[in-house]
N, C-alpha and C positions, 0 to 999 in steps of 0.2 A: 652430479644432479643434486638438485636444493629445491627447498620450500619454493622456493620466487619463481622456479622455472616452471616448475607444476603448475604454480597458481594464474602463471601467466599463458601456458598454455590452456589450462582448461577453462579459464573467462575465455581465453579466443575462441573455441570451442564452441563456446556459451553462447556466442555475440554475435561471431560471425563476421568480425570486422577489427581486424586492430584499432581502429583508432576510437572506438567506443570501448573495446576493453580496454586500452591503455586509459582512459580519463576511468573508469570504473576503480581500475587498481592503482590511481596517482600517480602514473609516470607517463614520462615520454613515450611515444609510439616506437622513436630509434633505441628508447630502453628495451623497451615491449619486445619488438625486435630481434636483439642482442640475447635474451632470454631465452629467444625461441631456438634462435642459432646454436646456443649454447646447450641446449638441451638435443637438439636433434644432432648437432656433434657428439657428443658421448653415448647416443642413441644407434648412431650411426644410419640413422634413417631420415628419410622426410617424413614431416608429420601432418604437415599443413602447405598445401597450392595458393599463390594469392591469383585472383582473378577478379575479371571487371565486375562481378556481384560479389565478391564478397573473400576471404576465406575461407576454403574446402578443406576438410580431413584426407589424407590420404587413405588409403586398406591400414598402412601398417598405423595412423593416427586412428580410426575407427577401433582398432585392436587395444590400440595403449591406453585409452580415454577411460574407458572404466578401472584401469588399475591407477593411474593418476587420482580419481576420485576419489577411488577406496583411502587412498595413503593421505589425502588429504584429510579426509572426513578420522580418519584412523589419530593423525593428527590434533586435530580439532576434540576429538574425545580426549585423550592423553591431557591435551592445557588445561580441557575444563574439569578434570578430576582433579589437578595440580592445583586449582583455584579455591576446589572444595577444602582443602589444608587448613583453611585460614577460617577464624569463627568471627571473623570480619568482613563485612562485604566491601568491596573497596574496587577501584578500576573503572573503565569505564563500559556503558551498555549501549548495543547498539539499536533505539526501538525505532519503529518505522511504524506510519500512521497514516487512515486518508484524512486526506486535508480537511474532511470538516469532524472529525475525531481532532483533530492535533491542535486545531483552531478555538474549538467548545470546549473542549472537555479536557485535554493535558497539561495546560495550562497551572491549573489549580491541583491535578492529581501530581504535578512535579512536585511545584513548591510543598505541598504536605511529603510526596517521599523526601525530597532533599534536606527536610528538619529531621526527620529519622535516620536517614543514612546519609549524613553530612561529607562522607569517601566516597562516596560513586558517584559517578560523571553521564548522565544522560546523554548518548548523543543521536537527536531525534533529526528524522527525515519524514518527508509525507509526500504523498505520490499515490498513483490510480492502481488499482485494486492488481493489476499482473505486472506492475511495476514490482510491486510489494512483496508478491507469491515469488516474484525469482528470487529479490535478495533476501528471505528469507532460505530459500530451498541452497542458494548457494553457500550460504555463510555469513553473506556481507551484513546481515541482520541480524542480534539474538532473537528480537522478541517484535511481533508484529501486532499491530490491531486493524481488522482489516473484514469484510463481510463475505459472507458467504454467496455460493459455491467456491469452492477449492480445486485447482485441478491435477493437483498432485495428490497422492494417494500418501506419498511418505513423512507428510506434515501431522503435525500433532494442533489438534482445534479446539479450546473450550471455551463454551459462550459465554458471553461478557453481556447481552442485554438484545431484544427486541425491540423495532420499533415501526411507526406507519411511515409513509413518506405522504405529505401535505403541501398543497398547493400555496406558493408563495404570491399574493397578486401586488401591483401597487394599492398603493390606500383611497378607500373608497372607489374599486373595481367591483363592476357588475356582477360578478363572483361571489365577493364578499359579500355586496347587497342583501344574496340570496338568501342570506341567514339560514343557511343549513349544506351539510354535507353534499358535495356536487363528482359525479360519475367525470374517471377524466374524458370519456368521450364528452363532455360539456363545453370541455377545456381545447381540446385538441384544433380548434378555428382561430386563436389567440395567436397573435405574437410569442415566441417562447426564448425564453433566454435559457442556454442549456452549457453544461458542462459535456464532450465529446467522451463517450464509455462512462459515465456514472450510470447507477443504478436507476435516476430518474429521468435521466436521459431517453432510456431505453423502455421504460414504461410508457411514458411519452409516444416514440416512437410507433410501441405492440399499439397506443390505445388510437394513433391514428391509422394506421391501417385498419385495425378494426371498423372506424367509420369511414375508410376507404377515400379521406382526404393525405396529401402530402405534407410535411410538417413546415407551418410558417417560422422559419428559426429566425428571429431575431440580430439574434448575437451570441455568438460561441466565446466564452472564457474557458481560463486554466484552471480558476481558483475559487472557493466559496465566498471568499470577501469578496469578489467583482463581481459574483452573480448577485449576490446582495444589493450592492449598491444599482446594479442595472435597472433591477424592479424596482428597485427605487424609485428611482428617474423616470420612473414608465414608461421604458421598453419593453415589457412582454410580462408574462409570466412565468414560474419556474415550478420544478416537482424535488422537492429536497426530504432528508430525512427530517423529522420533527425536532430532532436535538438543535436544529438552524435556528429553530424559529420559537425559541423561547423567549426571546427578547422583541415580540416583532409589536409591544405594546408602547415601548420608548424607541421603534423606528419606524420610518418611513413605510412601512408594507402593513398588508392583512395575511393572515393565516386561513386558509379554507381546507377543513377537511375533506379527504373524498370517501366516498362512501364504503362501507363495510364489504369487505371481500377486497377491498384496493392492497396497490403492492407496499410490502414491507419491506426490510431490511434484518438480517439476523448479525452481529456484531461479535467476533470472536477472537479470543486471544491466540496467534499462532507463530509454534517453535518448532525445530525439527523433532524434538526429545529430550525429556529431563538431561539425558547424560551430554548433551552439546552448551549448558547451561552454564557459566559462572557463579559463585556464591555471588554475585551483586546480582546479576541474571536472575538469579533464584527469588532473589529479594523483590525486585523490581513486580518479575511476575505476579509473587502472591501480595504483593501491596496494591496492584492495581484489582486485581480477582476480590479482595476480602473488602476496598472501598467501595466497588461497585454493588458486590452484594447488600452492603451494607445500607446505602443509602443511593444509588443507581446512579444512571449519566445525567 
């Protein structure tokens, strides 16, 4: 039994699908496999049924899953005290971001750490907010920046900054006209261009049923730069964080706020626990924490 057998057992686990845990962990599916075979031979059990939904646990897989974890996680504590050795941060980290964090704002927070700690190797991912919360909870991630609510209880969360979320319209939209803060039920008749599970998605969403219209969607993107340039081109309008729309003076769009009580966003730094951390880990952490404080997103 070895590290790769566990680890590819308990993504499967995880996933529910070999061939999503196999691209998750880098290998082949007939590696993925092989691993699993390998492990339920020295087991002597089955661990896992494949079926037309999916990969099932078996009793004796339900039973072995939490002690695979533990030795993993047991694991993962053991490197990361081996790491604290060294009064050099060095190696690489793994931070994970949503896309209009990783877009705005880390950009400029890299390049200032990688003048400081010119050995550590960033290596950033962005994705939707329970994309995030797994790879952090499972490992694949040190360190994450990602909004609140959490739905794990065993994450560690410190807040990195508040903010509103504000209506994006095209330039010179009746909105913007209004010259003044507009209720999103004002909004919710518009064309909308929307990201699927963002936070302004979903406000969107609450603030039409509240006026008991269904939502005119426009156009679904993946990413904050396409929603941008949508509204651009004026197809609809959008509900983003304010961090978007800082620049919306040298582009194409108007910034409308919406009125007081409207939804926010709370933005926080999350790891499973100091002792899962790397010294670069560590580093990375509090250079993001003491920039923001210092002078915010």
């Amino acid at each position: 039994m070895n590290t790769e057998q566990l680890k590819a057992f308990a993504q499967v686990a995880r996933e529910g699908r070999l061939t999503v845990a196999a691209r998750q962990l880098g290998m082949s599916q007939p590696g993925l496999s092989r691993q699993l075979q390998a492990l339920e031979k020295e087991l002597g059990v089955r661990l896992l049924v494949r079926t037309p939904g999916g990969a099932v646990l078996t009793d004796a897989g339900e039973r072995f899953l939490p002690h695979a974890r533990r030795a993993l996680d047991a694991l993962a504590a053991g490197t990361a005290e081996l790491g604290e050795l060294t009064t050099t941060p060095r190696g690489t980290v793994a931070l994970g971001a949503l896309r209009t964090v990783g877009m705005y704002l880390l950009p400029e927070l890299v390049r200032e750490f990688k003048s400081r700690y010119p050995e550590v190797l960033p290596r950033l991912s962005e994705g939707m907010h329970d994309a995030l919360e797994r790879g952090i909870a499972s490992g694949e991630l040190d360190l994450c920046i990602m909004s609140l609510p959490l739905r794990r209880v065993d994450l560690v969360a410190q807040k990195l900054w508040e903010e509103e979320l504000v209506l994006m319209v095209p330039r010179g939209h009746r909105l913007a006209r209004l010259k003044r803060p507009v209720a999103l039920t004002e909004a919710v008749e518009e064309p909308l261009v929307v990201i699927p599970g963002m936070a302004g998605t979903h406000a969107l969403e609450a603030a039409c049923e509240a006026r008991g219209v269904k939502p005119r969607v426009a156009v679904e993107v993946d990413n904050a730069e396409g929603l941008r340039r949508m509204v651009e081109q004026g197809l609809g309008v959008a509900l983003l964080p304010a961090l978007m729309a800082r620049e919306h003076e040298t582009r194409g769009f108007d910034v409308v706020e919406v009125t007081k009580g409207g939804p926010r966003r709370q933005v926080v730094l999350v790891h499973r626990g100091e002792e899962y951390l790397t010294a670069a880990a560590r580093a990375l952490k509090s250079f993001i924490v003491e920039s923001l404080r210092r002078s915010g997103p």
